[in-house]
N, C-alpha and C positions, 0 to 999 in steps of 0.2 A: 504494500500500500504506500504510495507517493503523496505528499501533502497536495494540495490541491493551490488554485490559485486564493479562491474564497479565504482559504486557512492562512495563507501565508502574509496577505491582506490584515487579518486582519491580529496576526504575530508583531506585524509591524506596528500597528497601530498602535497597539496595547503599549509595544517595547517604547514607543514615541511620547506617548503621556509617561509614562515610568519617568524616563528622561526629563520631559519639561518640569515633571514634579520637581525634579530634583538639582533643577535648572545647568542640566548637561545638555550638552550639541554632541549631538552622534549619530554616528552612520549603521543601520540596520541591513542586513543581509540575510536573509532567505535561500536555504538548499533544499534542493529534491536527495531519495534518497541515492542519488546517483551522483551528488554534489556539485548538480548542473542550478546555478542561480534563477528563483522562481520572482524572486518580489526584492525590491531595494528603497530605500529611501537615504536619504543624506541631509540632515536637519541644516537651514540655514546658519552660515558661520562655521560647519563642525570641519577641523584639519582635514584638507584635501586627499593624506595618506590614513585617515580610517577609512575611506573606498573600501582600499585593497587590505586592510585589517580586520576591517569586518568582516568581507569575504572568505577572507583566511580562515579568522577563527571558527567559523560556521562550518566550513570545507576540514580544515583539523576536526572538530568535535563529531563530524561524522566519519568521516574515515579511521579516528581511531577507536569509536564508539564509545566516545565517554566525555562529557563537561572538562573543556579545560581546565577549569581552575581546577580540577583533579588531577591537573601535570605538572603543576604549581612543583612539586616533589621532586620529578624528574629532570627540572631545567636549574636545577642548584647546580654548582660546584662540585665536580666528581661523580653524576648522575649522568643517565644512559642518554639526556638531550641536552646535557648541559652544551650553550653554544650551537644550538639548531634554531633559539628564537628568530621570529622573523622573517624566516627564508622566502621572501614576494616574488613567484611565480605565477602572478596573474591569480586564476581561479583556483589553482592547485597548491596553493600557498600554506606551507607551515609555521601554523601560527598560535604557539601552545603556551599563551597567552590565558588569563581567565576574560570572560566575555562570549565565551563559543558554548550553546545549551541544544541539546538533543531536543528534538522535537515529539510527542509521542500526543498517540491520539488511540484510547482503550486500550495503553500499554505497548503500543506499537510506534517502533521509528517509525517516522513520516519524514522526517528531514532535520535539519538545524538552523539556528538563528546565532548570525556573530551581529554582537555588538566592541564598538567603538568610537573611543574619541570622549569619554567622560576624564575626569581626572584622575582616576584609578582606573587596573583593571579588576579589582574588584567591586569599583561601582559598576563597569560593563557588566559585569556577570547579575549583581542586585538590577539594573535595568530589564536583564534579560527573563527577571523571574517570573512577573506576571504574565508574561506570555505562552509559560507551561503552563500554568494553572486554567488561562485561559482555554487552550485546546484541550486538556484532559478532561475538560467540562466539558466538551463539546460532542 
């Protein structure tokens, strides 16, 4: 099952009020689960390079099947990515960053949401929360 366009719609939306609440400018990205880009938005004013980090972190959190900020661990010092942060290859970008959340809809991937461009990447990932809740009600 692929998130649809309706859902991804409205991932953003959700993920976009999160943001203003919080009065962060961020870029929202939408993946199918094939981590082909469904839905984008880019809040006015948000740094030009959360484009392609947002993208990233959504493309990372499905490919490795897990919430980035759960690699938080592995990109220390002496850890199996320490030094792969980053790596901006367009849509295929490793970006093990927190900000990147699994998308699930009755327990199933459907896709992911990268957020960036807040002043953390831990507020990315707090932006990105209401927008699971949202689909798992759905």
């Amino acid at each position: 099952m692929n998130i649809t366009l309706e859902q991804a719609e409205k991932a953003i939306a959700v993920a976009k009020k999160a943001s203003q609440e919080r009065d962060e400018l961020t870029a929202l990205a939408v993946v199918d689960t094939g981590g082909n880009l469904i839905a984008f938005a880019r809040m006015d004013g948000a740094y030009i390079m959360s484009i392609d980090t947002a993208l990233g972190k959504a493309y990372t959190a499905l490919a490795l099947n897990i919430d980035t900020i759960d690699l938080n661990s592995y990109i220390q010092p002496g850890q199996v990515l320490f030094g792969a942060g980053l790596t901006l290859q367009q849509s295929r970008s490793l970006v093990p960053y927190a900000g990147g959340v699994l998308l699930r809809c009755k327990g199933e991937v459907i896709g992911a949401l990268g957020v960036s461009g807040a002043r953390t990447a831990q507020a990315d990932h707090e932006i990105a929360l209401p927008a699971l809740t949202e689909l798992e009600q759905s």
